[in-house]
Structure formats: structure tokens, C-alpha cells
C-alpha positions as CSV (number, residue, x, y, z in Angstrom):
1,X,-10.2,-2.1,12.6
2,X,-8.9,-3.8,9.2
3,X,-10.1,-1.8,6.0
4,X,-11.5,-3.3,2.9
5,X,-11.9,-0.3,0.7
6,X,-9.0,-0.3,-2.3
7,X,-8.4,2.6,-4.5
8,X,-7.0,2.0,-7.8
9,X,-4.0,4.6,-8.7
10,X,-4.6,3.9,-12.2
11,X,-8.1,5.4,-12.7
12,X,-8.6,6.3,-9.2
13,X,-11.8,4.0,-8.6
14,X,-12.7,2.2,-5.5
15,X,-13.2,-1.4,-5.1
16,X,-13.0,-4.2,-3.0
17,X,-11.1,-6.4,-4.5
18,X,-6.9,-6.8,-5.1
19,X,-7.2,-5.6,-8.7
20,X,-8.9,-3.2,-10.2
21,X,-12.2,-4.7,-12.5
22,X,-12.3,-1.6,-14.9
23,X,-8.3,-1.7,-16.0
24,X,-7.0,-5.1,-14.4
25,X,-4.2,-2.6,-12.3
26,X,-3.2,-3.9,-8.5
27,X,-5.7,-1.7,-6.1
28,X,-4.1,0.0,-3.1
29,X,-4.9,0.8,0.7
30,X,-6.2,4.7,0.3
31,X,-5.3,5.8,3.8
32,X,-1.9,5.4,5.9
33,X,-1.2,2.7,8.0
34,X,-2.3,4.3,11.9
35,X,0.6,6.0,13.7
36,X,1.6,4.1,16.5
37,X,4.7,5.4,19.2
38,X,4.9,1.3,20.0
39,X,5.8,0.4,16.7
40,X,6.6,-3.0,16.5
41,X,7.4,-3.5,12.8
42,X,8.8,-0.3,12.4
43,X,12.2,-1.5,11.5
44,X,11.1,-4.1,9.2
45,X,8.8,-1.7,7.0
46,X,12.1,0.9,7.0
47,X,14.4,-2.1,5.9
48,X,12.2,-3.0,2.8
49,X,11.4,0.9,2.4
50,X,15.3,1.3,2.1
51,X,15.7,-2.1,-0.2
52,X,12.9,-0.9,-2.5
53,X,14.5,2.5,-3.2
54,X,17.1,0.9,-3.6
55,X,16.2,-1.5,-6.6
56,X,14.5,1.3,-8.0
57,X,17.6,3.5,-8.2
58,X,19.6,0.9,-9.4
């Protein structure tokens, strides 16, 4: 089941669109991706997890 609501972490409104229509901010998915023990892209999300933190650290 795909999931269309967004939240936007700016003023913490829902929408459903990519961007927030009161303050122009990216929206977000509210909820966690669902917890799989098969998970098949596990690594990947880990590897950008760790490159992301990375950048952001410096």
C-alpha cells in the first residue's frame, strides 16, 4: 500500500503534494517505511544513511 499523505516539518501541515502550499518547504512521508526481515534494499538505504552523515559532519 503506497501513501500519499505528506507532512510538512516546517509548519507541520498535511498535504498531498511534494511541497508544502502554505510555506513553499519540501513535504515529507509522516510514518516509517514498514519493517521488513527480507530487506532487500537494506544496505543501500544504510550506505546513503552513512554518506549523508557524513556530508553533514563534514
Amino acid at each position: 500500500m503506497r501513501t500519499y499523505l505528506r507532512r510538512c516539518p516546517s509548519c507541520g501541515g498535511y498535504t498531498l503534494r511534494e511541497t508544502c502550499p502554505k510555506c513553499d518547504v519540501m513535504s515529507a512521508v509522516p510514518a516509517p517505511a514498514r519493517f521488513s526481515p527480507e530487506d532487500r534494499y537494506g544496505a543501500y538505504r544504510r550506505r546513503l544513511k552513512r554518506r549523508l552523515e557524513a556530508e553533514r559532519n563534514g
